[in-house]
C-alpha positions in Angstrom: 81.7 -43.7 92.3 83.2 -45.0 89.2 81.1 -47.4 87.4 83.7 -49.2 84.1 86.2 -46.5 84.8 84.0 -43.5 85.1 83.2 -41.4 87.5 79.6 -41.4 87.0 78.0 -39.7 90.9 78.8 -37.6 93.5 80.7 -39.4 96.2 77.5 -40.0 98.6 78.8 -41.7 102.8 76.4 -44.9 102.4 77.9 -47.0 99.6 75.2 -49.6 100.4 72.8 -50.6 102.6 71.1 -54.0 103.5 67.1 -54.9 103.6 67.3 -53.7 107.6 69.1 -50.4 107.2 72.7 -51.8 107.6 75.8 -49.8 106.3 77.2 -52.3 104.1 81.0 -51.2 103.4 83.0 -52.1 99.9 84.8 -55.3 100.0 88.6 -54.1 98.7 89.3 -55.1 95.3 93.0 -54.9 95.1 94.4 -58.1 97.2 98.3 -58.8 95.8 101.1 -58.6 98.6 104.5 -57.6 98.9 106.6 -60.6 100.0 110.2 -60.8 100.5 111.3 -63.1 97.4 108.3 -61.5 95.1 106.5 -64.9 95.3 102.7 -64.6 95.6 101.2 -64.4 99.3 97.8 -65.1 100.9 95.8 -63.9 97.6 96.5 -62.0 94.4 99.4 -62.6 92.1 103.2 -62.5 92.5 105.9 -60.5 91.2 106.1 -57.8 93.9 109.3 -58.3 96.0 110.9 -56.0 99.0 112.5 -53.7 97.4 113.3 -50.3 98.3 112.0 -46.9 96.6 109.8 -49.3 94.8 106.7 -49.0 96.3 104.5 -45.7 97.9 101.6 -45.6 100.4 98.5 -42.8 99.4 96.9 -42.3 102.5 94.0 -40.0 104.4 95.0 -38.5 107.8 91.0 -38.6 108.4 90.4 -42.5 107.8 91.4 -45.0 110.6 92.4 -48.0 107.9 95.0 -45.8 106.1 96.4 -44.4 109.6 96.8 -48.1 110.7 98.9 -48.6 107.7 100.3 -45.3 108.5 101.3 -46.7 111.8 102.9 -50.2 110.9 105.1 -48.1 108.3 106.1 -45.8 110.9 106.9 -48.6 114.2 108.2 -51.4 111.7 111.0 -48.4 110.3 110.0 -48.5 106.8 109.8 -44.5 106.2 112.6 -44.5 103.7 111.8 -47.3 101.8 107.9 -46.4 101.1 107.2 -42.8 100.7 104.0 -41.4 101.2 101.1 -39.2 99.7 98.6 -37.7 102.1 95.5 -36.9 100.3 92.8 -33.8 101.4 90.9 -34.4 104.2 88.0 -32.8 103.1 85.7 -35.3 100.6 84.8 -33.5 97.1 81.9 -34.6 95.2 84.5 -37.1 93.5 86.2 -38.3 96.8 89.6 -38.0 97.9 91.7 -34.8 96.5 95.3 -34.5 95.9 96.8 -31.1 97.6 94.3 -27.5 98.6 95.1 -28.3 102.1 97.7 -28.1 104.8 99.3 -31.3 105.3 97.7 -32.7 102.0 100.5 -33.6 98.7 99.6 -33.3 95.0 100.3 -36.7 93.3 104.2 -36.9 93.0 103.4 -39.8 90.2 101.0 -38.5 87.9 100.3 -35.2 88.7 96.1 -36.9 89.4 93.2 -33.8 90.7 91.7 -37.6 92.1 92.2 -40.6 93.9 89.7 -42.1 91.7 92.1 -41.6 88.7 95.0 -44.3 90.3 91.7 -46.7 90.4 91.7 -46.2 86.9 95.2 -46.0 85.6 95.0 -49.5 87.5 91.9 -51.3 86.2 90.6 -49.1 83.0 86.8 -50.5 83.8 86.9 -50.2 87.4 83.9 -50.0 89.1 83.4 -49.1 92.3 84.5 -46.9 95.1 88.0 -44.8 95.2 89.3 -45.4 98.9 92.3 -45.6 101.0 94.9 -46.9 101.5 96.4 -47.6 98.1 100.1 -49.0 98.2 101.2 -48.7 95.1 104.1 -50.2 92.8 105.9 -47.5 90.8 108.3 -50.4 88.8 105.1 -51.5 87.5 102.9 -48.8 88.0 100.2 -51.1 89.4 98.2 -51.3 92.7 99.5 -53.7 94.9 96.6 -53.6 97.3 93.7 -51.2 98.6 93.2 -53.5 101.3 94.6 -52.1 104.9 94.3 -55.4 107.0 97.0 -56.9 104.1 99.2 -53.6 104.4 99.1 -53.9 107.8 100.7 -57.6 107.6 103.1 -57.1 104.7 104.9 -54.1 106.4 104.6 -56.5 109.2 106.9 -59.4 107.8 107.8 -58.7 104.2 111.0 -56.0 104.7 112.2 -57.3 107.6 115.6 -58.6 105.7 116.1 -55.1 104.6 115.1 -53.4 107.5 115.6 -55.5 110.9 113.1 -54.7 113.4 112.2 -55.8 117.5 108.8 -55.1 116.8 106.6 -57.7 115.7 102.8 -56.5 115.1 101.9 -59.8 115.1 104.3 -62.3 117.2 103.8 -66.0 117.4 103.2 -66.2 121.0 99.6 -64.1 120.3 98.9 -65.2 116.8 96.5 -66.9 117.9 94.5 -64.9 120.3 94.7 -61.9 117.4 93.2 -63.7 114.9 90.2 -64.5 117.2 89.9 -61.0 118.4 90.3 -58.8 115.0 87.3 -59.8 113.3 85.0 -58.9 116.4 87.1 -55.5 116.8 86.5 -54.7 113.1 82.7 -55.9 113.0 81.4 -53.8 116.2 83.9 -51.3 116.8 86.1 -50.1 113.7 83.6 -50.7 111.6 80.6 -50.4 114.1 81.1 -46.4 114.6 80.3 -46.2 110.6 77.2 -48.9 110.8 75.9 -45.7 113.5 76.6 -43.2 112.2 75.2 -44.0 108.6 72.4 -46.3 109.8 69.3 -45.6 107.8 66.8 -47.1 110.0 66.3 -46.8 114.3 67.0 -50.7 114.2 70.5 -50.5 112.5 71.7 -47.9 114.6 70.6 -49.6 117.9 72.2 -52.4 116.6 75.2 -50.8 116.0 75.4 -49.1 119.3 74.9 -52.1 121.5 78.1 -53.6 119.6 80.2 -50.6 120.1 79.7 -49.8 123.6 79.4 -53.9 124.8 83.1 -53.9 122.6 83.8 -50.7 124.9 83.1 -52.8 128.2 84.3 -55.6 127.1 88.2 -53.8 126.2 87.3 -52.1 129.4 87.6 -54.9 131.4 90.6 -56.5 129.3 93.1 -53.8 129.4 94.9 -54.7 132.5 98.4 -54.9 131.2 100.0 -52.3 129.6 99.0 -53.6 126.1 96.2 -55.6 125.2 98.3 -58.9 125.1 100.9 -57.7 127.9 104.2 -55.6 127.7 103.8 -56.2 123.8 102.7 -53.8 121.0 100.5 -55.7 118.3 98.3 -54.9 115.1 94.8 -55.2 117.6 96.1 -52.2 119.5 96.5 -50.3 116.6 93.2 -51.4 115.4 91.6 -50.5 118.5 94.0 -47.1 118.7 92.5 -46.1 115.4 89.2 -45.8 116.7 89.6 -44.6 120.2 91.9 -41.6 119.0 89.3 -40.3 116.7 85.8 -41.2 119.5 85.6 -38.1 121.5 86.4 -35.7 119.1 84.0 -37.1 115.8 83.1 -40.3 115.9 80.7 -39.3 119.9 78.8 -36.4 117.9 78.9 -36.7 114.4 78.0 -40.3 114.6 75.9 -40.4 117.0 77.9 -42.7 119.2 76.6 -40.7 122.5 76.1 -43.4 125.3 79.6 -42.5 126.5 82.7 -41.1 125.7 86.2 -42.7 126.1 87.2 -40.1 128.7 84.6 -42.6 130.6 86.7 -45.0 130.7 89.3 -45.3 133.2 91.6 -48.3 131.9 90.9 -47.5 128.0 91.4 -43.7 128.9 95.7 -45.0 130.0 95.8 -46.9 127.7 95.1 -44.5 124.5 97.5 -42.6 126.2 100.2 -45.3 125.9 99.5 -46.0 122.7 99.5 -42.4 122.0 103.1 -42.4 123.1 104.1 -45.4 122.1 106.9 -44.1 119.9 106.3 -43.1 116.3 102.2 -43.0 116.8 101.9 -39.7 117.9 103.1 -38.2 114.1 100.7 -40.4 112.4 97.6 -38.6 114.3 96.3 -35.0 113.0 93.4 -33.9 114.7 93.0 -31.1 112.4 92.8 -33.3 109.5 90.6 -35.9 111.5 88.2 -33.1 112.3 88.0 -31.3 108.9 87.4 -34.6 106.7 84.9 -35.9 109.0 82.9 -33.0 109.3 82.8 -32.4 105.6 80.8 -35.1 105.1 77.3 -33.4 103.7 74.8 -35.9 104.2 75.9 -35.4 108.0 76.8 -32.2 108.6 75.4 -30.2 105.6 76.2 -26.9 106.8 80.1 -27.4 106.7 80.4 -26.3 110.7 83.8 -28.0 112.2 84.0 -27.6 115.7 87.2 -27.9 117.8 88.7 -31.0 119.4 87.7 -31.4 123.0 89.2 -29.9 125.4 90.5 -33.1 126.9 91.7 -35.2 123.6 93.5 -31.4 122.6 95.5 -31.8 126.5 96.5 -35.5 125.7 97.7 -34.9 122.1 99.8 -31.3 123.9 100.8 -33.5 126.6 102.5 -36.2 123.9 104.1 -33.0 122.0 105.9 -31.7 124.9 
C-alpha cells in the first residue's frame, strides 16, 4: 500500500481487520461527482461538468465494483464519451498492472507500470490502498472519484442531456425501496463474500456466511418478477448481478462460500440469466479475467493453480454468445 505517496508493502488481501476477525474494507477517498452544469454534487468539490472525451473509467474485469461501473457506462450509452482502461487481472506485489495480459491496456495517459501511480499523480502524500474503479478527469488531470456507488449514480443522471437514455438505474417510482435495500445487499452479500473469504477467525467467517446465504434466501424468495422491482432494470440488480456472476465459479471455492451454489437456486438461477442478457451486460463479464485475478491472490491460493469455470456458468455465458 502507499503510505504519503509511497509504495512502501507488498499488496497483502486483508487491508484490515477488526478486534473479532472482521475484514474491514478501505473507505474510498476520492468522493467529487460529475454533474451536468459542473456544480458540486452529494460530496466533494465542483468544477467537473458533462462533457464529452473529458473523462475515462480505469477498471478490473476481476472486481464486482469496477464491472458495476462498467455496466452503468455500457446500458446508460456512455461508451463514446468515457473511454476505458482495463487493468491486469492478476494482482502484483504492488496491486493492479497496466497491460501483460489479454484483454488488459497499458495506461493511454501516462504511460504508469501501476495503478498506484494515478493515486499519486492525484494526491502526492496519499496513503492508502490503490483500487478500482478510478474515473478520471484528463482536462484537469485529477481523480474525480474512486468510489463505485457514486459512478454508478453519476453515469446514472449526469449525461443524460448529452446522451438521452429510457433507462433509468434508479427511477423515482423505486427510489425509495433501493435505498433501503442497497446497504443490506452491500453489507452481507457484495461485500459479505470478501468478509468469508478473508475472515481471520471461525467467528467472522460464520458470521459472514449466515449473511450471505440468509441474503441468498431472502432474494430467493423476492425475485418473482422479471427484475427485482418488476419489468424494470435498476442499480440493485446490478449490484446483486455483480456477485452472482462471479459465485459459482470463485467466490463458492476460493472463498469458502460452500453452503450452496447459485445453480441451487431456482428463481436467482433465471434471473442471472436475464440479467446476463439484458443487453450490453454480457460484454462487461470475462470469466477468464474473473478467474485469473481471483486466483492469483497468494495468501489464498499460494500455489498459482486457476481452475476452469464450471461447467454450468461456462453453458450460460455460451448460451448468451450465441
Amino acid at each position: 500500500m502507499l503510505v504519503d505517496g509511497k509504495w512502501m508493502e507488498n499488496w497483502q488481501p486483508v487491508q484490515k481487520a477488526d478486534e473479532k476477525g472482521r475484514f474491514v474494507r478501505q473507505v474510498s477517498s476520492f468522493r467529487n461527482w460529475i454533474t451536468p452544469d459542473g456544480r458540486p454534487g452529494p460530496t466533494g468539490e465542483g468544477g467537473f461538468e458533462a462533457e464529452p472525451g473529458r473523462y475515462r473509467l480505469y477498471v478490473a474485469l476481476i472486481c464486482p465494483w469496477a464491472s458495476r461501473a462498467l455496466i452503468a457506462r455500457k446500458l446508460k450509452g456512455l461508451e463514446s464519451m468515457i473511454p476505458v482502461t482495463v487493468v491486469n487481472p492478476i494482482l502484483t506485489d504492488q496491486g493492479w498492472r497496466f497491460g501483460g495480459f489479454p484483454g488488459a491496456d497499458e495506461d493511454p495517459l501516462f504511460g504508469a507500470q501501476y495503478m498506484h501511480e494515478l493515486y499519486t499523480r492525484a494526491d502526492p502524500q496519499f496513503t492508502g490502498r490503490a483500487t478500482v474503479p478510478v474515473l478520471w478527469d484528463m482536462k484537469r488531470n485529477v481523480m474525480v472519484s474512486n468510489e463505485s456507488a457514486d459512478i454508478l449514480r453519476m453515469f446514472d443522471r449526469a449525461f443524460e442531456q448529452r446522451v438521452p437514455s429510457d433507462i433509468r438505474l434508479v427511477p423515482d417510482a423505486h427510489a425509495a425501496e433501493i435505498e433501503a435495500i442497497n446497504p443490506r445487499i452491500y453489507d452481507l452479500l457484495n461485500n459479505g463474500v470478501y468478509k468469508a473469504g478473508f475472515a481471520t477467525s471461525q467467528s467472522a467467517y460464520d458470521e459472514a456466511m449466515d449473511g450471505i446465504f440468509s441474503t441468498l434466501d431472502e432474494l430467493e424468495e423476492q425475485v418473482t418478477r422479471e427484475f427485482l422491482f418488476g419489468d424494470t432494470l435498476t442499480e440493485t440488480d446490478i449490484r446483486v448481478f455483480v456477485t452472482l456472476i462471479r459465485f459459482d465459479a470463485a467466490y463458492h471455492g476460493l472463498f469458502k462460500t460452500n453452503r450452496r451454489q447459485i445453480r441451487d437456486y431456482l428463481r436467482l438461477s433465471g434471473y442471472l440469466e436475464r440479467i446476463l442478457q439484458f443487453p450490453g451486460v454480457r460484454d462487461t463479464v470475462n470469466m477468464d479475467h474473473i478467474l485469473q485475478g481471483y486466483y492469483s491472490i497468494k495468501a489464498l491460493n499460494p500455489l498459482g493453480v486457476v481452475p476452469k469455470a464450471p461447467e454450468h456458468v461456462q453453458r450460460l455465458l455460451e448460451a448468451c454468445d450465441q
